[in-house]
Structure formats: structure tokens, C-alpha cells
Steps between C-alpha positions, in 0.01 A plus 500: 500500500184495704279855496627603856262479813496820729589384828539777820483427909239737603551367821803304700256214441334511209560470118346602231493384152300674216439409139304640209344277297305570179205267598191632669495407880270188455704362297834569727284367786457176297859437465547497887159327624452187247770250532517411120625879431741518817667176435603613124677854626560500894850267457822767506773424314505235188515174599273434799150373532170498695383150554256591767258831502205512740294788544163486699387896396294554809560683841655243707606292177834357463800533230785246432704540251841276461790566260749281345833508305482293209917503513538356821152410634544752824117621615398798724150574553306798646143474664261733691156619557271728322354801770371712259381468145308795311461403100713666267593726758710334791650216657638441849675214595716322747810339393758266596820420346706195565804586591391823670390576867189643519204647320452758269195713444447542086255779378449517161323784309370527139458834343351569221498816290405448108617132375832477721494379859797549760486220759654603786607200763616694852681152725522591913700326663572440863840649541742706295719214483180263360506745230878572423525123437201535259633746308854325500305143319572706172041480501490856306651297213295211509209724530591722191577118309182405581307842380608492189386099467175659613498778227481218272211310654343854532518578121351117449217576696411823424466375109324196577 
């Protein structure tokens, strides 16, 4: 059973996910900025893959990333636009879902107090119904699924 993810709607647009981990934030912000680090933990539920993970870390950079089943070979991919990037401290992006109308707005926050960081990823959407069918993909799972895969890499870095 994945450690659970606290996810709320502060707004009828937005939602936010937050998770402690016991990392310090520059090693959190690792595991989301270098493609080597996301591709081993950002993949949901057992079974799937990320054949392609692109991240140009700049304002104005682009992201791709591209999943796969390895059951039945079905992809999905995700891509955006970095607006806003402050080290170890926050990221803003863009992002577009196949599948999904639209774009979403993704802030997301590391704080630090002592070793353990909460990141905290706030998603605004266009519409309340952009975000209903967000929260009805099942992604709070996924999310907590891949956490915990990062909890691993975390402990693997942090004694390396």
C-alpha cells in the first residue's frame, strides 16, 4: 500500500498534492528536474514505462515525457513548458495531456525544514470540469505509486 498523498481542491480549479519526503529539497528537486531520476519513479501503477523523457530546465524550455504499457503496448504522453524555475525551491510549468482539452498551470513548491522536504504540486486548470476529469484519471494513486518509487531513489542518493 502506497504512503498516501494529501490531495484537497483549494479552489473549483485547482488541486493540490503534498508529500513529505525524508530527503533534503535538493535532492527532491533532483528527482523531478534530471531525466535519469524521473524516468525510474514518475510511471504509476506496475507495469508501465517511460521510453521518452525530455526536459530542457530553463525558462521557456520544454518537457516530453511518453508512457507505455508493457502489457499491451498502449502510450500516453504529457508535454509543456517551463515559466518559472527557482532551484530547490520551485517549479512552474505548463502542461498538456493527451486525451485532455486544455492546459493546466502546475506550481510546485519544495519546503524544507530539518532533513525532510514536502513538495507541494498545486495543477489550475481551465474549468471545473478540466479538473473533475483530472481527479476522476485515478492520478492521486499513480502519484502516491510513484512517491514511494522515489523514496527509494531518495535513500540511494542521499547515501551515495
Amino acid at each position: 500500500m502506497p504512503k498516501p498523498v494529501d490531495v484537497s481542491t483549494p479552489s473549483d480549479r485547482e488541486i493540490r498534492v503534498a508529500r513529505v519526503f525524508d530527503a533534503p529539497a535538493r535532492l527532491v528537486w533532483d528527482c523531478h528536474v534530471k531525466p535519469e531520476l524521473i524516468r525510474r519513479w514518475m510511471l504509476g501503477p506496475p507495469g508501465w514505462s517511460m521510453p521518452v523523457c525530455e526536459v530542457d530546465l530553463r525558462v521557456g524550455g520544454a518537457y516530453r515525457y511518453r508512457w507505455r504499457s508493457d502489457e499491451d503496448g498502449t502510450e500516453f504522453g504529457s508535454s509543456g513548458v517551463h515559466r518559472e524555475i527557482v532551484p530547490f525551491e520551485r517549479i512552474v510549468t505548463s502542461e498538456r495531456m493527451e486525451g485532455f482539452d486544455g492546459e493546466a498551470i502546475n506550481t510546485l513548491v519544495f519546503e524544507e525544514t530539518g532533513r525532510r522536504t514536502t513538495a507541494i504540486m498545486t495543477m489550475l486548470f481551465e474549468s471545473k470540469a478540466a479538473r473533475d476529469g483530472a481527479l476522476a484519471t485515478g492520478m492521486s494513486d499513480g502519484m502516491a505509486m510513484g512517491y514511494d518509487r522515489m523514496d527509494d531513489i531518495l535513500s540511494e542518493l542521499a547515501a551515495a
